[in-house]
C-alpha angles and dihedrals in degrees: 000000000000112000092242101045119145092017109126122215131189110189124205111191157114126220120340124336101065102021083049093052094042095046090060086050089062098047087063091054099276111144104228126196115203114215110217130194111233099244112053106343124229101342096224087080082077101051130120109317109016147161123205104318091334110094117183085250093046092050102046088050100043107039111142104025146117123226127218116205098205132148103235094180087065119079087235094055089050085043092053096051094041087060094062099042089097093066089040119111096180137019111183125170136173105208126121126291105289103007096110082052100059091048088058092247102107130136104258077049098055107025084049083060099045111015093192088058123124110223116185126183120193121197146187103223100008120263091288143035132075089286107049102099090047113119108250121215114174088246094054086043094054087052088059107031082060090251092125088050093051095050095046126083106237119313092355110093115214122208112222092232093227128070092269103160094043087052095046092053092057089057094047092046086049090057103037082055094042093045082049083052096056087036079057099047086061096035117032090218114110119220144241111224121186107186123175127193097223081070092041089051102048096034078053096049104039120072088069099020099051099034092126093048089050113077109060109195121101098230094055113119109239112228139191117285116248088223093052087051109044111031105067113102116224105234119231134181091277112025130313148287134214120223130201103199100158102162137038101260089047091064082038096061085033091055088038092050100050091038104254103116096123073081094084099059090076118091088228094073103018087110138049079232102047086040085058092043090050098032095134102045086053099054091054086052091058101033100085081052089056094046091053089056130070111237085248091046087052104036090051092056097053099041077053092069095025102262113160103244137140128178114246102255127202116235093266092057096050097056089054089054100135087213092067088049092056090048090051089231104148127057131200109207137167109237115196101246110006081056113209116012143182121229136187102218117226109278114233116078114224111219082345092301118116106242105254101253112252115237120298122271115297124253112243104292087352089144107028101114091041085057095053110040084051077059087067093256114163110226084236093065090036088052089050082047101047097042079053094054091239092131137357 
């Protein structure tokens, strides 16, 4: 049995944060129920390497659902949802401040309706504020969470080139219901959550990025920043390769290894503190070293006497990793119009067993009479729907 079996979802989004989130609940053996505009359906569907209506993004956000194809701007659409409301465990969105509201789908509305129900809003800015009708784009959300400035040396800011604070958000979404569901099953009350990714993104960022502007008292001693020590690759004839050497002996063992000890002798490095104070001089020093030795070279000399190190490997490497084969980490699965695809199964083992991976993502309004009718529609009033326009 999946954790999260007999929990029902509908799941209200475009792009990332909530179809994210609501993709690793079912996963988990939710049963969640994608609800889809009438027109083109969530837009992320069209989005970078696609076949038909299933893009790569879409696909890896949206596996083992079902979509409803519904017009939610029409009183029958909002009719229709509000008629399920009472079997729904968890409704979550990602639109503005006050659009479900508008729609006649807001919290006081549903959970009026089902007071066990989970409503969670994600947003991009948070309900108030002068920001909180901005739009929010991952991008825009990593300016303002701090990420940029992390990244950045000095006064130069530096973009993650993936959507980390979308992605973010949808982890942190995942626990906070999951965490309403526990508080439920206790309680019997169900649970208004506002979530925004600007939150997700800084709470995220800033045990590591903000370690100097954490500590408020004057006589607190300023220290280097872990980011500024331990993400520079070292660069080699033929690529590079990243080292963790996070004590004294361990650069000991590293300058031993690759023949720089005489390093050691100057006062400069002859600490772990002064080595950290002097980290990039250092590095200049050793660099020339680096470039005269292969990655595997490299790589071979410091696993020998047990420095953390790993070459920095293309995508393609990385997915022949023999250590995700032994986890069993990657699958390889048919989906019926995208054709042979590749999946990253859900992470967390279960009494030492992977999760099976729920179907592949739905078509546009795939599911939509199967929805209904387990909602306990009659054809005759599917058929009056569908003839209206009202789903598809």
């Amino acid at each position: 049995m999946k954790p999260l079996e007999s929990i029902t979802i509908l799941e209200f989004s475009t792009m990332i944060t909530a179809s994210l989130a609501s993709m690793m609940m079912a996963e988990q053996g939710a049963r969640v129920i994608k609800v889809e505009p009438m027109a083109m359906g969530d837009p992320m569907r069209y989005i970078g390497a696609r076949k038909a209506d299933i893009s790569a993004l879409f696909a890896n956000c949206n596996r083992g659902k079902e979509s409803l194809r519904i017009d939610l701007k029409s009183e029958e659409g909002v009719r229709v949802i509000k008629e399920m409301i009472p079997s729904v465990d968890v409704a979550i969105h990602n639109f503005r401040p006050g659009v479900m509201d508008k729609l006649g789908l807001g919290s006081e509305t549903l959970r009026g309706i089902n007071s066990k129900l989970i409503y969670t809003a994600i947003s991009g800015f948070g309900t108030e504020g002068p920001m909180s009708s901005a739009p929010a784009y991952d991008p825009i959300i990593q300016a303002h969470a701090g990420v940029a400035a992390t990244q950045g040396r000095g006064d130069e800011p530096a973009f993650m080139r993936t959507l980390l604070c979308d992605k973010i958000t949808g982890y942190t979404a995942c626990q906070a219901v999951t965490s309403a569901l526990f508080l439920r099953e206790r309680t019997g009350v169900g649970q208004h959550i506002d979530l925004s990714m600007i939150d997700s993104g800084l709470f995220f960022i800033f045990l590591d990025g903000f370690q100097n502007h954490t500590l408020l008292s004057d006589d607190h001693e300023r220290g280097g920043m872990l980011i500024d020590i331990l993400y520079d690759p070292w660069v080699c004839s033929d690529g590079g390769v990243i080292i963790s050497a996070g004590s004294y002996e361990m650069q000991k063992r590293f300058l031993t290894s690759i023949d720089m000890q005489h390093l050691l002798e100057d006062e400069r490095f002859a600490t772990f503190e002064n080595q950290m104070r002097n980290i990039h001089v250092l590095k200049g020093l050793v660099s020339e070293r680096c470039a005269e030795l292969s990655c595997d070279d490299m790589v071979g000399r410091l696993r020998e006497v047990d420095v953390p190190c790993a070459k920095v490997m293309t995508r393609d490497e990385v997915l022949a990793q023999e250590q995700l084969s032994a986890n069993g980490t990657v699958d390889i699965y048919d989906h019926p119009i995208a054709g042979s695809s590749r999946r990253i199964l859900a992470p967390p083992l279960f009494g030492g067993e992977r999760l099976e991976p729920g179907s592949g993502a739905p078509t546009h309004g795939q599911h939509t009479r199967e929805v209904l009718e387990s909602f306990g529609m009659s054809d005759t009033d599917i058929q009056k729907l569908s003839s209206e326009g009202v789903v598809a």
